[in-house]
PDB file of N, CA, C, O and CB in Angstrom:
ATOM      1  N   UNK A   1       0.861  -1.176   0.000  1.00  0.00           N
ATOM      2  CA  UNK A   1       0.000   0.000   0.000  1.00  0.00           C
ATOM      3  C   UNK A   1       0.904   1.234   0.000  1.00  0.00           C
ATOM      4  O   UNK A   1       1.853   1.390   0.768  1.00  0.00           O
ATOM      5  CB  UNK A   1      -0.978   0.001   1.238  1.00  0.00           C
ATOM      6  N   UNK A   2       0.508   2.089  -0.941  1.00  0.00           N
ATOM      7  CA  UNK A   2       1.352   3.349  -0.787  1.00  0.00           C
ATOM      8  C   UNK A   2       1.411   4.643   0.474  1.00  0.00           C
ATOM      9  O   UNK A   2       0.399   5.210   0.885  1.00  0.00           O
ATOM     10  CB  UNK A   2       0.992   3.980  -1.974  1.00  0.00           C
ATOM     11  N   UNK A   3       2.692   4.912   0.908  1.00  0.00           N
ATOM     12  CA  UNK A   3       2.916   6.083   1.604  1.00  0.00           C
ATOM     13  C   UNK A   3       1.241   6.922   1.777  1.00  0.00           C
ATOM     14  O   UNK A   3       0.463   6.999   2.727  1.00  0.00           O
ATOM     15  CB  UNK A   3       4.171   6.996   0.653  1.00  0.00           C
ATOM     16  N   UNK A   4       1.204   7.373   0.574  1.00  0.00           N
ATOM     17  CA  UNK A   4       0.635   8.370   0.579  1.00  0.00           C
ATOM     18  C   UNK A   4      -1.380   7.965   0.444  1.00  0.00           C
ATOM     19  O   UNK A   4      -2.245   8.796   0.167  1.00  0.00           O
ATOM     20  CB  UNK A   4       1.479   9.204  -0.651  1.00  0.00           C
ATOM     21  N   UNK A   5      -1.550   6.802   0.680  1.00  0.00           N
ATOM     22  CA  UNK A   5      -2.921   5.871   0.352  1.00  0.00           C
ATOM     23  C   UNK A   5      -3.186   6.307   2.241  1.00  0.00           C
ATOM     24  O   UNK A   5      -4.185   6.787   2.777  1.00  0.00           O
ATOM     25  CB  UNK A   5      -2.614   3.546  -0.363  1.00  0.00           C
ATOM     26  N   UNK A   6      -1.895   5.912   2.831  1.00  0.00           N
ATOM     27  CA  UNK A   6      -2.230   5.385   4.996  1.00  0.00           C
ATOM     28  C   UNK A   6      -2.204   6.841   5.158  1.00  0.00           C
ATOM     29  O   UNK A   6      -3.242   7.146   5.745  1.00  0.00           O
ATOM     30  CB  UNK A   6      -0.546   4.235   6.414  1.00  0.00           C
ATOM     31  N   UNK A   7      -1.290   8.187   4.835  1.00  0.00           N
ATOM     32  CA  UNK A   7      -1.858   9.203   5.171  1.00  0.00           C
ATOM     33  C   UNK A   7      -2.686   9.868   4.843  1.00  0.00           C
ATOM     34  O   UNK A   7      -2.825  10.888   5.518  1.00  0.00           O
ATOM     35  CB  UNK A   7      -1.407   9.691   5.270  1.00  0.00           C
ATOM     36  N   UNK A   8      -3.529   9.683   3.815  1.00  0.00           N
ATOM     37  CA  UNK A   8      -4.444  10.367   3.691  1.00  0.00           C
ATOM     38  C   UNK A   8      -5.425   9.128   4.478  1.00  0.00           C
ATOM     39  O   UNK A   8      -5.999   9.572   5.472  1.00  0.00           O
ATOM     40  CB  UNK A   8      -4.659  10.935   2.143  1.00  0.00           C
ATOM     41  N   UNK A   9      -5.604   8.161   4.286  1.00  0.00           N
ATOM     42  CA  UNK A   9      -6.482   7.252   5.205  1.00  0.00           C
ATOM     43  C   UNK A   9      -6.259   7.952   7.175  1.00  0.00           C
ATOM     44  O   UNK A   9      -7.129   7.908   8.045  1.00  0.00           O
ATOM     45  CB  UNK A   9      -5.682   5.230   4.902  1.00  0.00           C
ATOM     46  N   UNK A  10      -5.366   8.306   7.262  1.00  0.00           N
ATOM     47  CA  UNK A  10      -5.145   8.658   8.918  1.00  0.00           C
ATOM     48  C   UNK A  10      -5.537   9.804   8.828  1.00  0.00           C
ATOM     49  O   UNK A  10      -6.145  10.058   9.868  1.00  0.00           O
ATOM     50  CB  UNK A  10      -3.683   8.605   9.680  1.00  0.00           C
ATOM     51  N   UNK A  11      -5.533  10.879   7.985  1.00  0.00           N
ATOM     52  CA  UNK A  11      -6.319  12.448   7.709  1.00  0.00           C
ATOM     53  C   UNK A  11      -7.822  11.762   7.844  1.00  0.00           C
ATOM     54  O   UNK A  11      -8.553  11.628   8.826  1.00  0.00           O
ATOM     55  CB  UNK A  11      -5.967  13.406   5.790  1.00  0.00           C
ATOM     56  N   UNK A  12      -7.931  11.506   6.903  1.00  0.00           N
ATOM     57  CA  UNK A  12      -9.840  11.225   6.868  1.00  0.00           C
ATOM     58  C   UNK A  12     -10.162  10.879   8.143  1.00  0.00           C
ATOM     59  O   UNK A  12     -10.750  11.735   8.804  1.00  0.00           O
ATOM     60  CB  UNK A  12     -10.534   9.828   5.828  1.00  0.00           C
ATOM     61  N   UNK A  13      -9.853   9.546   8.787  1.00  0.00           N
ATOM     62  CA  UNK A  13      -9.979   9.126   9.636  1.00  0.00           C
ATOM     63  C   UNK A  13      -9.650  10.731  11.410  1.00  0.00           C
ATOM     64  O   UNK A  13     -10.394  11.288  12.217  1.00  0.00           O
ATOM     65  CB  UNK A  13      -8.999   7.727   9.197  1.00  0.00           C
ATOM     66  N   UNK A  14      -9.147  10.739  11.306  1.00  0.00           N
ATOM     67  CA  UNK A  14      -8.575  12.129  12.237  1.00  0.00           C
ATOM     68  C   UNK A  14      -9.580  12.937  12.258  1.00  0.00           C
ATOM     69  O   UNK A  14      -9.994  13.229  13.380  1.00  0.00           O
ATOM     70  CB  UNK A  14      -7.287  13.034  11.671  1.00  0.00           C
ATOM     71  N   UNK A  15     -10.429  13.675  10.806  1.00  0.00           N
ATOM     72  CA  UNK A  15     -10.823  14.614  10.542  1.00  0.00           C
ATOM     73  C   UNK A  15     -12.178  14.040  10.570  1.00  0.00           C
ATOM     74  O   UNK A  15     -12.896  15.036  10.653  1.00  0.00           O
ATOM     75  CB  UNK A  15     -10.241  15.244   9.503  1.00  0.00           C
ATOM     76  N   UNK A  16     -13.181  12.666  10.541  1.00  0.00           N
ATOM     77  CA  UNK A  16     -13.996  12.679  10.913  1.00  0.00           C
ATOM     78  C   UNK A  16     -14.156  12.338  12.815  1.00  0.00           C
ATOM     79  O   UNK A  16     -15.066  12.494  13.630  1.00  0.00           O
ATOM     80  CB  UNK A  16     -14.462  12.002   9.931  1.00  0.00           C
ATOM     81  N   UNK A  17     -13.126  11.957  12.865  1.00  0.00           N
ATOM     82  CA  UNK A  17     -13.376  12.112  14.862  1.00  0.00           C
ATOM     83  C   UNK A  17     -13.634  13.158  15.345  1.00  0.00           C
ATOM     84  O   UNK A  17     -14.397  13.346  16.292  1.00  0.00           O
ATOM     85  CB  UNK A  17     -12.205  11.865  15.864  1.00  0.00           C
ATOM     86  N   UNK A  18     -12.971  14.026  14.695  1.00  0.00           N
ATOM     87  CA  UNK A  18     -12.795  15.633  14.872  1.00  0.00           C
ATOM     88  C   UNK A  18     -14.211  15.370  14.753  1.00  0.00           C
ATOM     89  O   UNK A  18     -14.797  14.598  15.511  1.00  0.00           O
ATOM     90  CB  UNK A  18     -11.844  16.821  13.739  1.00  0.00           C
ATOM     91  N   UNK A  19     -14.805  16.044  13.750  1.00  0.00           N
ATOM     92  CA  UNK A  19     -16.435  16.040  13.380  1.00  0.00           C
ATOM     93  C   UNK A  19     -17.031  15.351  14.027  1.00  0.00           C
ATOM     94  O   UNK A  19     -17.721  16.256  14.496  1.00  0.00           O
ATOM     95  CB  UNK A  19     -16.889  15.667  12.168  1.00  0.00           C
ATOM     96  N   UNK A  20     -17.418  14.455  14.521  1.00  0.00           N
ATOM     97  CA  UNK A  20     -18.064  13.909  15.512  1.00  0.00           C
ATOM     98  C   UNK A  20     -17.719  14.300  17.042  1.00  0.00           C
ATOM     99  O   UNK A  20     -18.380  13.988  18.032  1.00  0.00           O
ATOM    100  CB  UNK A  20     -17.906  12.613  15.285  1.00  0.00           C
ATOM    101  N   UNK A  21     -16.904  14.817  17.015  1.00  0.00           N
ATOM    102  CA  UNK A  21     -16.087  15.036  18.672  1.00  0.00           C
ATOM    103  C   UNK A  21     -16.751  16.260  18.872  1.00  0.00           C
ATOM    104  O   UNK A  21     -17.186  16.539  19.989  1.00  0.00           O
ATOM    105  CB  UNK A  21     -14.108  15.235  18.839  1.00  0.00           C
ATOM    106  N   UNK A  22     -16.917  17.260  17.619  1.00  0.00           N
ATOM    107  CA  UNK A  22     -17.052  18.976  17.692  1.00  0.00           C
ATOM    108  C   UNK A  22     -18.309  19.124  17.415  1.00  0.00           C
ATOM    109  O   UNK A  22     -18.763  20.259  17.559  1.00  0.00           O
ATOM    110  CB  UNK A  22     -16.166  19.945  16.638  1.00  0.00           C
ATOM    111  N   UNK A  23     -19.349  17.889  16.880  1.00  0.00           N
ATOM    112  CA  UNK A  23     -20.476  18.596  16.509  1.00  0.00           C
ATOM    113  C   UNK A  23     -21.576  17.644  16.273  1.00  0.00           C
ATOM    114  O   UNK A  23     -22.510  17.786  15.484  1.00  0.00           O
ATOM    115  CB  UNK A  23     -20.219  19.430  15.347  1.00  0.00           C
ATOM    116  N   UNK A  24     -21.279  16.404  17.262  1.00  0.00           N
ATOM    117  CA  UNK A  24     -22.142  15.428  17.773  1.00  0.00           C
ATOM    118  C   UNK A  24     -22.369  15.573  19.344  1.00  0.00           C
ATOM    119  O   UNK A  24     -21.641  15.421  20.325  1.00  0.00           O
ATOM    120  CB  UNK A  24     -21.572  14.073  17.416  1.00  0.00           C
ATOM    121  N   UNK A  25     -23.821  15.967  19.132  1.00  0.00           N
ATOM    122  CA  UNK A  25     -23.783  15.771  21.068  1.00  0.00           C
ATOM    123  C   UNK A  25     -23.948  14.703  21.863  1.00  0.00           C
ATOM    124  O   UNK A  25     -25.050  14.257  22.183  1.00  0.00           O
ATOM    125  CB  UNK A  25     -24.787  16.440  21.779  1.00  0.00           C
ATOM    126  N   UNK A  26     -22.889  14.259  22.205  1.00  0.00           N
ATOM    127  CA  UNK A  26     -22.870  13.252  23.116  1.00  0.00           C
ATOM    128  C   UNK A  26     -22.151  13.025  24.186  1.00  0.00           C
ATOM    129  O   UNK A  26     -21.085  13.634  24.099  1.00  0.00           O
ATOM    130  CB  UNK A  26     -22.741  12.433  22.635  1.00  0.00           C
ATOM    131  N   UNK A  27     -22.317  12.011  25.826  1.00  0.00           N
ATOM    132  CA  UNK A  27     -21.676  12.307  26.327  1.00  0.00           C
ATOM    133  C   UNK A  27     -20.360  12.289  26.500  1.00  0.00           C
ATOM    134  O   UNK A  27     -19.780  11.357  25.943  1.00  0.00           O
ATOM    135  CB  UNK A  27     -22.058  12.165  26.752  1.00  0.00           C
ATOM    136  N   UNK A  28     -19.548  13.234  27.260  1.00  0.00           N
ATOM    137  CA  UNK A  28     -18.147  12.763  27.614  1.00  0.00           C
ATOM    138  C   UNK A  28     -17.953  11.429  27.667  1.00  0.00           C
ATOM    139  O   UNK A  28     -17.080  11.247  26.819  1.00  0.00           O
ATOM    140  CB  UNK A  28     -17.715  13.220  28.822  1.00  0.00           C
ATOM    141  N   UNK A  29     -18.242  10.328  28.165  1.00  0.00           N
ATOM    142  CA  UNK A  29     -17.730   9.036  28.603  1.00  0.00           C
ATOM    143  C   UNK A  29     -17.905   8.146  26.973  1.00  0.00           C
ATOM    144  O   UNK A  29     -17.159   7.280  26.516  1.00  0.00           O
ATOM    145  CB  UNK A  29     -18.799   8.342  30.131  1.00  0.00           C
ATOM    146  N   UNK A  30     -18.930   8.629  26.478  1.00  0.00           N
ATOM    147  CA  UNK A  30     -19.301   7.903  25.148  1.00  0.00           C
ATOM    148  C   UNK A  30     -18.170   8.504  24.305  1.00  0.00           C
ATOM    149  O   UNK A  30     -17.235   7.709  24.202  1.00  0.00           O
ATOM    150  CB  UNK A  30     -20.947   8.225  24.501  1.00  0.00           C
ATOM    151  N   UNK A  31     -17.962   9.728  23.637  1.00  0.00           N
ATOM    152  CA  UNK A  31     -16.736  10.381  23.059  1.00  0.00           C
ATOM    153  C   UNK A  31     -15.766   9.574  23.403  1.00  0.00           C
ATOM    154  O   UNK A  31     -15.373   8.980  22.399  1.00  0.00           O
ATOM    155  CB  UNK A  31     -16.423  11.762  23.491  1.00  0.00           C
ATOM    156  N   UNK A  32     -14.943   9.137  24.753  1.00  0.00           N
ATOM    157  CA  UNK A  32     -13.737   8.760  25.288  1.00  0.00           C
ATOM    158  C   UNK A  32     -13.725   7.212  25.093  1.00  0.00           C
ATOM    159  O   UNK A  32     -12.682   6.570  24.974  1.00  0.00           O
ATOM    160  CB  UNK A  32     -13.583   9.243  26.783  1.00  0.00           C
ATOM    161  N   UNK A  33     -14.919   6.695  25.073  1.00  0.00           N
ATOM    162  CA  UNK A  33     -14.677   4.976  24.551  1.00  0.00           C
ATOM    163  C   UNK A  33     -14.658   4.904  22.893  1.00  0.00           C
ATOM    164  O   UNK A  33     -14.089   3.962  22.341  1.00  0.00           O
ATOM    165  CB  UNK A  33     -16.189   3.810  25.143  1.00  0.00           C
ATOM    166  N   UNK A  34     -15.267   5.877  22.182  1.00  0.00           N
ATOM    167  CA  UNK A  34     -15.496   6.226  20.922  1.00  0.00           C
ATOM    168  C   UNK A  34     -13.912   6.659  20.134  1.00  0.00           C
ATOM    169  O   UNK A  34     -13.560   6.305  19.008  1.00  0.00           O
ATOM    170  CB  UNK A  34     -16.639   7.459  21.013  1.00  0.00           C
ATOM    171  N   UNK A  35     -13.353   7.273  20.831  1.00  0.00           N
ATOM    172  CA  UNK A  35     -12.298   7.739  20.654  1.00  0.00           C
ATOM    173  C   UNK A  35     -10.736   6.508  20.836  1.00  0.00           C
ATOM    174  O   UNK A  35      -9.826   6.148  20.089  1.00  0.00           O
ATOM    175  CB  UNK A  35     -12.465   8.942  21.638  1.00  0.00           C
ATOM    176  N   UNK A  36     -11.138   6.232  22.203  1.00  0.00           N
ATOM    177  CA  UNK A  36      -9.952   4.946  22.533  1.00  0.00           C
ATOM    178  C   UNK A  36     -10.485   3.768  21.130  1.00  0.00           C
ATOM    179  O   UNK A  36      -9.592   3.261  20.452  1.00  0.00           O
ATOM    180  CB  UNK A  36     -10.268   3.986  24.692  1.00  0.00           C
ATOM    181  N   UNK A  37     -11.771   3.480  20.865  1.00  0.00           N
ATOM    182  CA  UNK A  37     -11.951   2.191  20.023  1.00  0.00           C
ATOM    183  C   UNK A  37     -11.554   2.549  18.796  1.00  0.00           C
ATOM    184  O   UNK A  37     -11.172   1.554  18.179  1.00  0.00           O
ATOM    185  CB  UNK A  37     -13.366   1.589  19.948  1.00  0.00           C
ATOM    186  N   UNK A  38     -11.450   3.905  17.941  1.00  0.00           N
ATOM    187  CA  UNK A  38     -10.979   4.096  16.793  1.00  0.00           C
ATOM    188  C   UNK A  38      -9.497   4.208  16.813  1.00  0.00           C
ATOM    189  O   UNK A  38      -8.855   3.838  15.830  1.00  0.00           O
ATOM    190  CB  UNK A  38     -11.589   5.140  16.265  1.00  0.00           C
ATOM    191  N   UNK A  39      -8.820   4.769  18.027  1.00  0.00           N
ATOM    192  CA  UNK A  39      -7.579   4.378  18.048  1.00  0.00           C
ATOM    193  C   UNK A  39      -6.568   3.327  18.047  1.00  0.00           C
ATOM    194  O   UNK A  39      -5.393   3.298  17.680  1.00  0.00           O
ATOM    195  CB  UNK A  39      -7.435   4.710  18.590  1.00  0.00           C
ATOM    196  N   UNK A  40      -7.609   2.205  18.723  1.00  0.00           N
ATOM    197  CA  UNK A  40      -7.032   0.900  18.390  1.00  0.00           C
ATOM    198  C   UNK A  40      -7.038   0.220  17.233  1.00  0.00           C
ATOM    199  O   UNK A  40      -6.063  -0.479  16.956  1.00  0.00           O
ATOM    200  CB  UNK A  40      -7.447   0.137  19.060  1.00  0.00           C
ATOM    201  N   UNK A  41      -8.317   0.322  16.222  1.00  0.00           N
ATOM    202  CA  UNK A  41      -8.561   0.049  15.451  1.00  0.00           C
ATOM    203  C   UNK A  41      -7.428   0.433  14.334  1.00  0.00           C
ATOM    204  O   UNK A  41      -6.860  -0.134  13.401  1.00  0.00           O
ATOM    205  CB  UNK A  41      -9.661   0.354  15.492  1.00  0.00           C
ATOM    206  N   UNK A  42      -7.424   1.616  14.910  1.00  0.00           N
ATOM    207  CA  UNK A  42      -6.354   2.017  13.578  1.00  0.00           C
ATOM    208  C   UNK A  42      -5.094   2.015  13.834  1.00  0.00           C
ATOM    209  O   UNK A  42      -4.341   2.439  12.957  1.00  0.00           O
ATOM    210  CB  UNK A  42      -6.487   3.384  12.979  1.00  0.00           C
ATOM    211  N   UNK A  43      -4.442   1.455  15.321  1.00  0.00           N
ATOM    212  CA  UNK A  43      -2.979   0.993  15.584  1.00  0.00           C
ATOM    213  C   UNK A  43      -3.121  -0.178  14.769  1.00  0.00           C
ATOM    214  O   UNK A  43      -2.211  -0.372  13.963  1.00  0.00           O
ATOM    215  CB  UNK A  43      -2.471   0.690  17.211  1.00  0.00           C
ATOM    216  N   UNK A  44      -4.313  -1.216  14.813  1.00  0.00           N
ATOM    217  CA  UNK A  44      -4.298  -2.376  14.168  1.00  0.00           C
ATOM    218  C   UNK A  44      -4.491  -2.218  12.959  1.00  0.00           C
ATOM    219  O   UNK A  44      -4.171  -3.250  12.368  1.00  0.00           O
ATOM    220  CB  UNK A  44      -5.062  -3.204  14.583  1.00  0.00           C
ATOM    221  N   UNK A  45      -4.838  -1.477  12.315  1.00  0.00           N
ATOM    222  CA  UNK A  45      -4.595  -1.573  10.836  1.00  0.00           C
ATOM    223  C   UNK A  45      -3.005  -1.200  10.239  1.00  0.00           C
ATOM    224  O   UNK A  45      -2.403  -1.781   9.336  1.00  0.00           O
ATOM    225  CB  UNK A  45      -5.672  -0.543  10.176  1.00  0.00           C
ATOM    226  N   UNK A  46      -2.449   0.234  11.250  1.00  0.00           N
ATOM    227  CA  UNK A  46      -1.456   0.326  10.811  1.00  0.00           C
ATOM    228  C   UNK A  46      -0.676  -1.295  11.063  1.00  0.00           C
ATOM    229  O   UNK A  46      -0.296  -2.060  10.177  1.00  0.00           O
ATOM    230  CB  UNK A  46      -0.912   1.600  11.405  1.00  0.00           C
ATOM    231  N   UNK A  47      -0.619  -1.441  12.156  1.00  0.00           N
ATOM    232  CA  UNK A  47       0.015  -2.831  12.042  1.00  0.00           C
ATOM    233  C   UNK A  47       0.188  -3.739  11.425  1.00  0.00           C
ATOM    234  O   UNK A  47       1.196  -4.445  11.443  1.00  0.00           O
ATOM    235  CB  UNK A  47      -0.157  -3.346  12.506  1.00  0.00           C
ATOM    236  N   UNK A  48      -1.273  -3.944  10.433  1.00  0.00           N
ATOM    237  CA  UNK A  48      -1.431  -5.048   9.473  1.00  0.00           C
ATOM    238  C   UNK A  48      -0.493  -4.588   8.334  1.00  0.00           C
ATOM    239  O   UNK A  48       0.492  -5.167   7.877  1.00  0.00           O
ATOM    240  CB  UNK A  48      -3.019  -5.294   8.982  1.00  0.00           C
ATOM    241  N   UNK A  49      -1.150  -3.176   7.924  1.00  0.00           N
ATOM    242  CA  UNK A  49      -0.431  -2.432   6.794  1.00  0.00           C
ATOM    243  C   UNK A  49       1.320  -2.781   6.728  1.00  0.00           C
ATOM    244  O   UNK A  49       1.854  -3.349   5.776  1.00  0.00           O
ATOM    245  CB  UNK A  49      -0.711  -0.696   7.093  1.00  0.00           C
ATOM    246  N   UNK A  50       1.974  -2.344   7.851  1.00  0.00           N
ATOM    247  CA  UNK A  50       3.070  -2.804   7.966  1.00  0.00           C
ATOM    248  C   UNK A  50       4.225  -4.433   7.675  1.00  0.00           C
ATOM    249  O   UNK A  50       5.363  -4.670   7.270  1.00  0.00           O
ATOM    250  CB  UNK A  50       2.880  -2.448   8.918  1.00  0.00           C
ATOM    251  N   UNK A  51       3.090  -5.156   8.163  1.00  0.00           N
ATOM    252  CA  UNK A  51       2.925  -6.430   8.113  1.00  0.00           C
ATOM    253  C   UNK A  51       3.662  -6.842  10.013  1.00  0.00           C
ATOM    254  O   UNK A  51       4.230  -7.875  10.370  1.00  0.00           O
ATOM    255  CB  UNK A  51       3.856  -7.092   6.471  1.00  0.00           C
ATOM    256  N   UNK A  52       3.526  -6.311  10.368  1.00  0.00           N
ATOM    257  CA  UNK A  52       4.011  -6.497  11.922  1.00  0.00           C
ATOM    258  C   UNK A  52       3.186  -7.688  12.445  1.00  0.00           C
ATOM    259  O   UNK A  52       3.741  -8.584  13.079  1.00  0.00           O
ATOM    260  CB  UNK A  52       3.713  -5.064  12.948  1.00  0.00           C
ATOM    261  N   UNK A  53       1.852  -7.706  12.184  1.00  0.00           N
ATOM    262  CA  UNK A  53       0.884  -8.779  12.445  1.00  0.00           C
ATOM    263  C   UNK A  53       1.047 -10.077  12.032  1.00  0.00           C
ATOM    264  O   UNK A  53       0.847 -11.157  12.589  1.00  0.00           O
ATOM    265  CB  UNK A  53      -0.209  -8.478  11.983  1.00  0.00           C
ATOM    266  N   UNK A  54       1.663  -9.593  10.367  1.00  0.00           N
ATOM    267  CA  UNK A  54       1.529 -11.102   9.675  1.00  0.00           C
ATOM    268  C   UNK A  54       2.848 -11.588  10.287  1.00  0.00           C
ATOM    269  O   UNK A  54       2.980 -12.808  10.378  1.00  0.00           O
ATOM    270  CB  UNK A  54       1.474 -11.212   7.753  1.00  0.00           C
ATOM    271  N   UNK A  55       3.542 -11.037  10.589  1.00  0.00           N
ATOM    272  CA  UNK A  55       5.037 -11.592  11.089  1.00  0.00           C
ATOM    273  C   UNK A  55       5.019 -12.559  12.648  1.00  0.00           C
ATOM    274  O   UNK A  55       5.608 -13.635  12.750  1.00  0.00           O
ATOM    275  CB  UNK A  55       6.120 -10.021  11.379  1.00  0.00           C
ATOM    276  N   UNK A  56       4.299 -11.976  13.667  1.00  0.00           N
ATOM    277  CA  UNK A  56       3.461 -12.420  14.591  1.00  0.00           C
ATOM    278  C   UNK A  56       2.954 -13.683  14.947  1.00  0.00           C
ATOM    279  O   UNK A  56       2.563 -14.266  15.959  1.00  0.00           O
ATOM    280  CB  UNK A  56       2.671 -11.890  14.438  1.00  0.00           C
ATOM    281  N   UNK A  57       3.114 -13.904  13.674  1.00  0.00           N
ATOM    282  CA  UNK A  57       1.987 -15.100  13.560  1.00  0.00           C
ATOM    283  C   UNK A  57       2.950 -16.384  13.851  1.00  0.00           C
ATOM    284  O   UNK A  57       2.540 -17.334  14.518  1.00  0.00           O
ATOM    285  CB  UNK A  57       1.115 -15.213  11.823  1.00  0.00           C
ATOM    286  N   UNK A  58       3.993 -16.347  13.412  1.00  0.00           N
ATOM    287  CA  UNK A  58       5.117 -17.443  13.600  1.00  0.00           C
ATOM    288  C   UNK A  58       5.441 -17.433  14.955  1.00  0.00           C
ATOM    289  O   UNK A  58       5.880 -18.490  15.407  1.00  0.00           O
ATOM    290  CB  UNK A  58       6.447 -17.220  12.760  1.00  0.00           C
ATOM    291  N   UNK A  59       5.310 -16.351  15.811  1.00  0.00           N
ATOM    292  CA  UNK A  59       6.027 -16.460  17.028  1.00  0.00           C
ATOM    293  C   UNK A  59       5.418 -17.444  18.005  1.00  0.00           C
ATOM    294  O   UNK A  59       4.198 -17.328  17.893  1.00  0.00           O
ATOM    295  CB  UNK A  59       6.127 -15.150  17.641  1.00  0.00           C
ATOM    296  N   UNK A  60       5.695 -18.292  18.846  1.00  0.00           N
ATOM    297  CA  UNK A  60       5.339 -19.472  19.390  1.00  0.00           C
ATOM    298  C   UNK A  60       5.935 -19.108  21.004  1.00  0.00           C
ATOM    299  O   UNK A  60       7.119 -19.033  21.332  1.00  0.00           O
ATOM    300  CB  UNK A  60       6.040 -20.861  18.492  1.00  0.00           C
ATOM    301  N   UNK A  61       4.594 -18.892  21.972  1.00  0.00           N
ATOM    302  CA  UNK A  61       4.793 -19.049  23.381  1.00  0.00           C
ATOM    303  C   UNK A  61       4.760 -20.092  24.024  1.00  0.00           C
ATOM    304  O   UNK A  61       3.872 -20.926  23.844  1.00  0.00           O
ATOM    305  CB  UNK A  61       4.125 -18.473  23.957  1.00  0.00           C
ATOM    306  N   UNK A  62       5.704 -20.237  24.876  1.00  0.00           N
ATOM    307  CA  UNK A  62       5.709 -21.670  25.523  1.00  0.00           C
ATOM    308  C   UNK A  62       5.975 -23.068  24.762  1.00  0.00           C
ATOM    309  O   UNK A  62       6.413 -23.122  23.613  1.00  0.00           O
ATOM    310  CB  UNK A  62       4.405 -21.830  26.083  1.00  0.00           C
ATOM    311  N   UNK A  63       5.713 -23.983  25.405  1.00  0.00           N
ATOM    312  CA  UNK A  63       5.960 -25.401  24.763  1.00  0.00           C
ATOM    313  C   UNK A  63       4.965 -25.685  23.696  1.00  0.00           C
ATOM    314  O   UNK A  63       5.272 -26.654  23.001  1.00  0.00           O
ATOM    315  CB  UNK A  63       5.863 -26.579  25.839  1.00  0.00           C
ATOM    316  N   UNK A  64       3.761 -25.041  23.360  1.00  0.00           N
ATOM    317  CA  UNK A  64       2.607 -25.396  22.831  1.00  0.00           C
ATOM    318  C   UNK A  64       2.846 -25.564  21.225  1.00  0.00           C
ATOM    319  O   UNK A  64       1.913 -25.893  20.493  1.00  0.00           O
ATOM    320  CB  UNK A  64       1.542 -24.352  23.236  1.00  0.00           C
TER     321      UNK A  64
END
């Protein structure tokens, strides 16, 4: 995926939280789980994007 495909995907993404953060009324506590769940979401995509995930996959804990 290109450079320039994940930053504009992390703009969009940024710029509609924004919009919902500035001009959806809702409460504080809802915003802050709203906010933490798109952030993970999108550590995990960057991750995939990277391939950090697919690499992951080989690693083996314990005897199992």
């Amino acid at each position: 995926m290109p450079l320039l495909t994940i930053v504009i995907t992390l703009i969009v993404v940024g710029v509609l939280l924004w919009l919902i953060n500035s001009f959806i009324p809702m409460d504080r506590k809802i915003k802050s789980i709203l906010n933490v769940v798109v952030l993970i979401v999108v550590v995990i995509w960057l991750l995939n994007v990277f391939g950090v995930i697919g690499s992951m996959s080989n690693i083996h804990i314990g005897g199992l």
